[in-house]
N, C-alpha and C positions, 0 to 999 in steps of 0.2 A: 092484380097488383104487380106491376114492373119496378122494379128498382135499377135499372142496366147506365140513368146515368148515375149514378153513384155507388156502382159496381167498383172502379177504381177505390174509392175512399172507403167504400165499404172492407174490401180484399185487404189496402194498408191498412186498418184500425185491426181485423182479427192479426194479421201477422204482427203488429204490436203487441200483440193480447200474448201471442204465442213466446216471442222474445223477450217478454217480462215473464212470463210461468220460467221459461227455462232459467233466466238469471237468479229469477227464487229460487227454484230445485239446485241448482249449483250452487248458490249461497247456502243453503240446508248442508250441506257438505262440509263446509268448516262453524257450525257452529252446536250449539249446543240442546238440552230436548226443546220438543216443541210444545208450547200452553195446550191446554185442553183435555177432553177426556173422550176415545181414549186418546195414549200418544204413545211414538214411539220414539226412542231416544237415535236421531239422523247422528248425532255424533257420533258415534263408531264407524259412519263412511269416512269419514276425513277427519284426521287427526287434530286439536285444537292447533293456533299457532302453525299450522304449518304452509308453506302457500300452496295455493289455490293451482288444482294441474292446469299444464297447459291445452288449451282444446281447438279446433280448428275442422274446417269440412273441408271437403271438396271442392270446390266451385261449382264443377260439371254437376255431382249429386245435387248439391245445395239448390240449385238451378232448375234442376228435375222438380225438385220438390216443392219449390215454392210455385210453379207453374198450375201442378198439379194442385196444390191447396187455393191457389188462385179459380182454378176453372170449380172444384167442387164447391168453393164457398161461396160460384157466380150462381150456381144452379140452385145450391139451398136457400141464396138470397133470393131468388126471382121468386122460386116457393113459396117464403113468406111464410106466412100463417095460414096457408088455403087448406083447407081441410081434404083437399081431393091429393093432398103430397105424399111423395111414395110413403112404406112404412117403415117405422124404423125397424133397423137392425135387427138380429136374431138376439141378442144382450138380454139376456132374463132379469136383469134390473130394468128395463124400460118394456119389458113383456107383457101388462096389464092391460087390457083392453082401455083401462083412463087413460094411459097415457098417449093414446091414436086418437082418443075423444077427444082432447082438449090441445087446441091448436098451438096456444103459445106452451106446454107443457113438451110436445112432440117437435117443434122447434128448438127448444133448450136441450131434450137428449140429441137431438140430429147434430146443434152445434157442437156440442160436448163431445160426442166419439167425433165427431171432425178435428179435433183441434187435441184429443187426445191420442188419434192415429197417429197425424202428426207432427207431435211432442216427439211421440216412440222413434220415428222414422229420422226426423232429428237427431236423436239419442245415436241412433244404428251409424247417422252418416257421421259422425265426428270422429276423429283421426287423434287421436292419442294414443297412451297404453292399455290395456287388456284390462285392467283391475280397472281403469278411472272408467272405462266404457261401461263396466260392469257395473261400478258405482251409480254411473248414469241412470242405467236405465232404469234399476233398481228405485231412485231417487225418484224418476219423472214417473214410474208403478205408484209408487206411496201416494207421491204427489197426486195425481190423477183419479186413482182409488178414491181420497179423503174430500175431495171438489167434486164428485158425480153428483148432476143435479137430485138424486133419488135421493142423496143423503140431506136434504133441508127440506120441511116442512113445507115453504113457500112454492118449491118447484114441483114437489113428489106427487104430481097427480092422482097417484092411486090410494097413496094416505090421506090426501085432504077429501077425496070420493067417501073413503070411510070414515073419516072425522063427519059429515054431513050426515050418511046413514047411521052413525051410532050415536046421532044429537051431541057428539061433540067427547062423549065415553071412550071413545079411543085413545082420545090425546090425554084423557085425565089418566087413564090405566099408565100411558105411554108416562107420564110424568111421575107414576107410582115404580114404575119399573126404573125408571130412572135413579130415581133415590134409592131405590133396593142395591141400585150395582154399581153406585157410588158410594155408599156404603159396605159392602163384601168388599172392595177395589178390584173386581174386574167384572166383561161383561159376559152376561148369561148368555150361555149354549144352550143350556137346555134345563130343566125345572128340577134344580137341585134337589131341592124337598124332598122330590119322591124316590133318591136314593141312600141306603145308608151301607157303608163297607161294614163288612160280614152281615149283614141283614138279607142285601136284593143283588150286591154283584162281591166277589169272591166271597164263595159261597162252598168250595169241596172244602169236605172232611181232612180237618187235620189237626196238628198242635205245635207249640213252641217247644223245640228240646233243647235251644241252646240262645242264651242272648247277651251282646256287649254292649257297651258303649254306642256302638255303629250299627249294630244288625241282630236283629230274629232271625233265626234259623227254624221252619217248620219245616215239620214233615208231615206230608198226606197218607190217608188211612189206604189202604191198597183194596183194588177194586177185582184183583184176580186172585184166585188159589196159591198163586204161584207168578213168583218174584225174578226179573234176573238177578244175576250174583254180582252184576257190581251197578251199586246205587247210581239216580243221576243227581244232580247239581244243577239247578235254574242259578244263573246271576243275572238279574233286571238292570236297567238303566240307573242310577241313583240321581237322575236327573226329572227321574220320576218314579209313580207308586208302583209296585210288583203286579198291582191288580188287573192290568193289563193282558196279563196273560191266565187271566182269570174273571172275565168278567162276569160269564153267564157259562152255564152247566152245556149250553151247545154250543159255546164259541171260546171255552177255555183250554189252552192248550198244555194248563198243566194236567187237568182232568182229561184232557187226548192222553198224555205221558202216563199217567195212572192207571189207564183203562187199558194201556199196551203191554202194562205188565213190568212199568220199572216202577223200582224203590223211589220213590220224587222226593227230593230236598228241592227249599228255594230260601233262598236269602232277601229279607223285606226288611229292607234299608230304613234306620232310625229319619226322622226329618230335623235334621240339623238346626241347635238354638245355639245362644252365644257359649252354652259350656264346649261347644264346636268349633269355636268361631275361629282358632290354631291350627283345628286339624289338616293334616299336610296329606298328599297323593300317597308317601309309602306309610303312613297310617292306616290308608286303604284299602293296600294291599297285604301290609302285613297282619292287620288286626281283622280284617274283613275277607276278602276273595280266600287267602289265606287258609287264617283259622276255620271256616267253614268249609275249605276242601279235607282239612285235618279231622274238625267235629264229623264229619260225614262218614269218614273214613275208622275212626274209632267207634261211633255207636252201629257202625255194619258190619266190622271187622274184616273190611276189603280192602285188597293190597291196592286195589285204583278202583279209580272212581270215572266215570263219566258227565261233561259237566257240558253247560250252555250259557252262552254271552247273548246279550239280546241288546245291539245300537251302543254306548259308553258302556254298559256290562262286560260286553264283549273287548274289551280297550282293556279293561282293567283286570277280566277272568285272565289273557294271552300275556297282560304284564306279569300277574302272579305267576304265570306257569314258567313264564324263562328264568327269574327270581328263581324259582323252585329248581327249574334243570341247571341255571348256575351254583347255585348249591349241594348239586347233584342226586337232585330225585326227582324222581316221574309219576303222581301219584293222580294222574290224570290220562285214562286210556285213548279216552276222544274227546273232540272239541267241536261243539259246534257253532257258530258266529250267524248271526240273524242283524242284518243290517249294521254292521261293523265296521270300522275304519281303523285300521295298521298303519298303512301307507296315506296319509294327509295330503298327497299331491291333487287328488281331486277331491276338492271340499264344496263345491257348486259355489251356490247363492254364502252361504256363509261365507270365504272368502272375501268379501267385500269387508266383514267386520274386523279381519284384523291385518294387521301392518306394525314396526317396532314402536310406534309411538304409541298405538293403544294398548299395545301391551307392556309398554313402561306403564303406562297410566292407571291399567288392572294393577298393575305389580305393587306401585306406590299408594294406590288405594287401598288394600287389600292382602296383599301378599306376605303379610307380619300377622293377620288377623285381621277377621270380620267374616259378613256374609252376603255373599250372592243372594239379593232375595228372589224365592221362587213364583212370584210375580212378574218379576223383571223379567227372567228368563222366557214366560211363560208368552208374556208380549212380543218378547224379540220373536218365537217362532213363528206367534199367530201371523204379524207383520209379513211373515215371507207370503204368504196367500191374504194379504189382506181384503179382498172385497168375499171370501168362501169364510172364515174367520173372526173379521172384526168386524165389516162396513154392514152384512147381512143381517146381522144381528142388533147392530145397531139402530136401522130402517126398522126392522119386523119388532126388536122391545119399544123400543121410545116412539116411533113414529106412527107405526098401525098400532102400539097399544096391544102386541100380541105374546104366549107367555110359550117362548119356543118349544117343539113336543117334548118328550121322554127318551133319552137317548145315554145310553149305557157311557159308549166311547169319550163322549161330549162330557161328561159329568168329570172321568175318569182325567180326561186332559184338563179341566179346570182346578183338580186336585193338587195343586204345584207342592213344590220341594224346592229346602235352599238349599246352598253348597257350601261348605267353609273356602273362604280366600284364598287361602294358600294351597288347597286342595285346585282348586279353581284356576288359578294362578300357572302353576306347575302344570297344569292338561292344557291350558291354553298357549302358553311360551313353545313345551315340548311335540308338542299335538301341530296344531293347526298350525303354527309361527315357522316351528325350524323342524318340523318332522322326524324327530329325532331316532322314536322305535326301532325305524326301519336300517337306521345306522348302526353297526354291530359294534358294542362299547359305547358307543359314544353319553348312551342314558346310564346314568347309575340310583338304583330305587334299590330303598331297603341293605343299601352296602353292596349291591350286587351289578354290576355290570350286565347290562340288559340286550341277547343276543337272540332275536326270533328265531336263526337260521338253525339253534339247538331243539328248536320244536318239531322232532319226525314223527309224534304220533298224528294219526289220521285226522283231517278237519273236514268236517261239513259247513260249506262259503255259503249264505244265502244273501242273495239281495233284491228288490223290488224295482222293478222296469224305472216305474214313473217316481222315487226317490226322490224329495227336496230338498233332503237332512244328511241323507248319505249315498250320495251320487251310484247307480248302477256300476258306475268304475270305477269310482273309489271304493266299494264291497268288492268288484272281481279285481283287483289291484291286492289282493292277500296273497291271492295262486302264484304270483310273485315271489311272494315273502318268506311264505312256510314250503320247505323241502319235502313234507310228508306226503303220502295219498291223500290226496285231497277231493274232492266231489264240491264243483260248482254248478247250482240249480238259481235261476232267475225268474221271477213271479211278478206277476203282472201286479197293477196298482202303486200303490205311494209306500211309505215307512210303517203304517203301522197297518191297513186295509188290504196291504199286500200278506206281512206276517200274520195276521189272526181271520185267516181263512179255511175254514174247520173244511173237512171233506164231507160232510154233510151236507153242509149249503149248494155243493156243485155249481161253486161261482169259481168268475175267472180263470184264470190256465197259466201253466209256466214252462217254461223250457231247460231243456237237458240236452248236455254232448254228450251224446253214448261212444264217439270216436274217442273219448279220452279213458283212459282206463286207469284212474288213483294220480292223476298228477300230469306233467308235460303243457301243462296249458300255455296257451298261444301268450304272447305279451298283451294284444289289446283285447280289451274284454271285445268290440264288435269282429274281429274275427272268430274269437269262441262261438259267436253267435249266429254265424254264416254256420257252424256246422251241427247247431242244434236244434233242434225238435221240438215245435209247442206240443205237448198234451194238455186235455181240458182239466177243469179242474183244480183241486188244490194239493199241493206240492207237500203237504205232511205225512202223506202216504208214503214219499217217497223218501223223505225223511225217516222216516219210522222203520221203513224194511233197512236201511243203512244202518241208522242205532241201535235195534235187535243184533245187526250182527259185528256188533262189538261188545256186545252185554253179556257174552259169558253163555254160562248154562243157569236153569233156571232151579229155583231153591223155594220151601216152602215161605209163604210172605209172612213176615212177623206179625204177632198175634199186642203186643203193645209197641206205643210209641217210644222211642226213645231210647236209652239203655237205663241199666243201675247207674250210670253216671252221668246221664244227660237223662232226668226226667221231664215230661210235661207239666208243662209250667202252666197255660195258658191254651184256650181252642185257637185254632187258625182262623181269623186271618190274622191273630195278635194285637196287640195295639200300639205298637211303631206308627204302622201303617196309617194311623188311624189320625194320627196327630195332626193337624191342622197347620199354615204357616202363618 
């Protein structure tokens, strides 16, 4: 089968193809969510009402490019449908032996990464500003993602293969799954059912000794003799459940903390309903980060404490403490940050969502009262990996009819959390918008004048190589910030597969500068990085021998929870946690 005369008309109709996809993905840009389910709302690329950026190639590129899609889309034309044509790609969405079987099936992916390469390459060669490019590509990712022929029915070779061998039970299951997660409102990771918090995952021993409006306070039963003398303090993300750093007795890192021989507090954030729906940033500070370095501190009767921020935790633990040192106390002897952002200059992929106009638009929606539903949020993240997140799961429930495995993490992320407006409002303006923290004075939370550079006790920086939420350089962008001795350690993997890597497992490995001895760190995180060290393994080790030697001398461990004034109330994991949104 030759096609070569109508290789010309053939070559114009796909670059047609291709010049309409991109005007879609830039019209996506100014308008508002997209129908369907799932979706992700493209209006936070580009501002309503606002014009449309200016865009423009190269010639010379533009030139390259269309050449090159010209000759490859001459070769996949001549191809055809011959079943002897190379095979597709390495793409683990067209990896099924169906889809090399079936001629016109192995055609549609060959065209589709042809024409979503270059979409990308498109994207790369346009000559605007840094944010709109960003926005780009971003746009033409979603875009591309959501059109892969694996996600319909009609094209997905390898699902209609199983729809014939299951007499047709695939696509029935596929359509029961369906209705199950149209109903929850979002889609299954993995087989909810078979977990239930304090049942199968946060599971160490512990109790509630202290609870407000905002937060549980537990504490874990101690796993040694012998205690050090100044307690620690977990603060979690309140953008999510605490249980994260707890999910199983071999991958919990507060049961690591327990089993090293410190006093463990953790804070498990209430999940925000409308009696919320006012609550503001120094609410959160003063009633929450706060009073739970205070409660700690009174049922241990330690003059300081030791405490850890873990991704927004860590935002909000570093806001309380300058709050605190501008008041003039110190009741925090070390600090440790796990995937953290101070400094907001490198915010990655996020960055695209904001600019003044969407955050007038949070602010006027929300900013007096309401809530962030944790829904919302929970899309916006999956969207940054959308085909590992939403699209896979989407193929594997509805399309193969399949009921994805048993997966602790996956559960744990489907668990969402809102946020109150105004709470929301204020981290988004001060945070991502105008970075304000990092400015001495310029924040004022709680009546206080918020000044990092009063933070000289010691920080332990941790951040994750492969980061999508909180750039490797915006985590080492703290060593900047804070004056004290500080220790930055870099670990391999993403945000959370990097953090909950137990030393047990003997996965992955991280890096250390031993030339740096408490502080002097280079300006860019990649020259720290020319002079550090991978070791294998996981980085809690090293962690652990740092916070041993800030923890004092070691005392026998209490025999109950709590005190005469903060009794247990309630087993750990509590039932904040527990609450639904």
């Amino acid at each position: 089968m030759n096609f070569e005369p109508n290789l010309a008309q053939a070559a114009q109709q796909m670059q047609e193809t291709l010049n309409s996809g991109l005007r879609q993905i830039m019209g996506s840009l100014g308008t508002g969510p997209t129908a369907g389910f799932p979706q992700v709302d493209l209006s936070a690329f580009k501002p309503v009402n606002q014009a449309q950026p200016s865009i423009h190639f190269d010639p010379v590129k533009l030139q390259e490019l269309q050449q090159r899609y010209m000759s490859e889309a001459a070769t996949l034309w001549n191809q055809g449908l011959q079943s002897s044509a190379a095979p597709i790609s390495s793409d683990r969405r067209f990896s099924d032996p169906a889809w090399q079987a079936s001629p016109v099936s192995k055609f549609m992916a060959a065209a589709y990464l042809l024409n979503a390469r270059t979409l990308m390459e498109l994207a790369e060669a346009v000559e605007s500003d840094a944010k709109t490019k960003a926005r780009l590509r971003f746009a033409v990712e979603q875009w591309m993602a959501a059109s892969a022929p694996s996600n319909f029915l009609a094209f997905n070779a390898e699902a209609q293969k199983k729809a014939i061998d299951s007499q047709g039970k695939s696509i029935a299951k596929g359509l029961q799954n369906l209705m199950h997660d149209m109903k929850q409102g979002h889609v299954s990771m993995t087989d909810e059912s078979l977990f239930e918090v304090g049942k199968n995952v946060a599971t160490t021993e512990g109790a509630v000794v202290f609870e407000n409006e905002f937060f549980q306070l537990l504490e874990y039963k101690p796993l040694t003799d012998k205690v050090y003398e100044k307690p620690f303090l977990f603060v979690p993300p309140c953008i999510n459940k605490f249980y994260i750093l707890d999910l199983q007795p071999e991958n919990s890192m507060i049961r690591y903390a327990v089993a090293q021989g410190h006093r463990t507090f953790v804070l498990s954030w209430r999940n925000p309903d409308q009696s919320m729906s006012s609550n503001t940033w120094d609410d959160y500070i003063e009633n929450a980060a706060i009073k739970a370095i205070k409660v700690v501190q009174e049922i241990t009767g330690a003059d300081t404490i030791n405490a850890l921020g873990f991704c927004v935790g860590g935002t909000i633990l570093t806001t309380a403490l300058a709050v605190l040192a501008a008041r003039g106390e110190k009741p925090v002897a070390s600090t440790t940050l796990l995937t953290s952002l101070l400094d907001f200059t490198d915010t990655g992929i996020l960055d695209i969502f904001i600019d003044e106009t969407s955050v007038k638009y949070r602010e006027a929606e929300m900013g007096k009262g309401g809530l962030l539903k944790g829904k919302d949020l929970a899309s916006t993240f999956s969207f940054l990996r959308p085909n590992d997140l939403v699209w896979n799961y989407v193929v594997g429930n509805y399309l193969k009819g399949e009921t994805p495995p048993p997966f602790d993490l996956l559960y744990w992320n489907s668990d969402s959390t809102n946020l109150p407006g105004p709470f929301y409002t204020w981290y988004l303006r001060n945070t991502y918008f105008e970075n304000n923290l990092i400015k001495p004075g310029k924040t004022v939370v709680c009546g206080q004048k918020v000044d990092l550079g009063k933070l000289d006790m010691p920080f332990y920086l941790y951040g994750s190589r492969e980061d999508h939420i909180v750039p490797i350089g915006g985590a080492y962008a703290s060593t900047q910030v804070l004056p004290g001795k500080n220790r930055f350690v870099m670990g391999a993997s993403g945000h959370i597969a990097g953090v909950i890597n137990p030393p047990a497992k003997k996965k992955r490995s991280h890096w250390i500068n031993n030339s740096l001895t408490g502080g002097n760190h280079p300006a860019d995180q990649a020259d720290w990085f020319q002079g550090a060290t991978e070791y294998p393994g996981s980085w809690w080790t090293d962690w652990s021998d740092w916070l041993k030697a800030q923890s004092g001398k070691q005392i026998a461990s209490p025999k109950n929870y709590g005190s005469r004034k903060y009794k247990a109330s309630e087993p750990a994991p509590g039932r904040y946690v527990k609450v639904k949104v």
